[in-house]
Each structure stands twice: as structure tokens, then as C-alpha cells.
N, C-alpha and C positions, 0 to 999 in steps of 0.2 A: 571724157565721153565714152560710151559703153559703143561698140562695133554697129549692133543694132541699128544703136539711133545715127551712127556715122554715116551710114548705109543708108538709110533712109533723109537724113539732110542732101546726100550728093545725089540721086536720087533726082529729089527734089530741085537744085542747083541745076545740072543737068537739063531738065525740065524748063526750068524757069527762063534758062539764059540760051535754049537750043545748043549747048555745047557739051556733048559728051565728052571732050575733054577737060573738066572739070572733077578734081578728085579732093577729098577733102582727108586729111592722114593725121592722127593720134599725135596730141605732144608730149615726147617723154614726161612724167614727172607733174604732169597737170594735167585733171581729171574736169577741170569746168570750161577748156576752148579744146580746139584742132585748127590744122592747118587748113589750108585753102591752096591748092596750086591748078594753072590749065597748064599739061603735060608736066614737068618737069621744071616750070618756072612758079615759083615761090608767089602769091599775090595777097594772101593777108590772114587773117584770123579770125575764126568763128567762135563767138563767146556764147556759155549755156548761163540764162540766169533764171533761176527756181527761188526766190529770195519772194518773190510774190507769189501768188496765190496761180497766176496761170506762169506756165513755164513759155520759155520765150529763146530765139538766139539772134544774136544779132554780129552783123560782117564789118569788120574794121580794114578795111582797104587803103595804104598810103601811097599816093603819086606822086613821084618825085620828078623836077622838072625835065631833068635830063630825059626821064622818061616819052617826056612827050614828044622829043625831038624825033622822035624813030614815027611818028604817028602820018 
């Protein structure tokens, strides 16, 4: 994904979820997702898909159970 449109998905994230700590960062080596982290903690992957006619991205998030213990 081009900086541009990075900027403008976190942006959007931000927005969406009222957490400016929500950043979304470049994957080496792969030009169709980016990361997803709030501060410094890893939370999942933003895929770009243009394979149709409107472009579209969508967020892959995985909970692990341990995860919830802390909740």
C-alpha cells in the first residue's frame, strides 16, 4: 500500500474506533495489506483488494484465548 492511502485508512481507524492510538505501518515485501497496531502492540492486518471493480479493504484480527484472560 502506497503511504497516501496508509494515511488516510489510519485516519479513518482513528475515527472510527475514537482511538488515536491506532496506527497502521507498511509490510516489507507486500504491497496488497499493512499492519495494524494500538501503540506498540501488534493487532492484525489490513488487506487491499482491487480484484473487483470497487476497491475495498478489509481487517483480519485474531483473539487468542489467553488473550482474554487480561480482559
Amino acid at each position: 500500500m502506497k503511504p497516501q492511502e496508509i494515511a488516510k485508512l489510519q485516519a479513518y481507524l482513528q475515527r472510527k474506533f475514537d482511538l488515536p492510538a491506532i496506527s497502521i505501518r507498511a509490510r516489507p515485501r507486500k504491497d496488497d495489506s499493512a499492519e495494524v497496531y494500538i501503540g506498540e502492540e501488534f493487532i492484525g492486518v489490513l488487506y487491499r483488494d482491487d480484484e473487483d471493480e470497487d476497491l475495498s479493504w478489509s481487517f483480519q484480527m485474531a483473539i487468542l484465548e489467553m488473550d482474554l484472560d487480561e480482559a
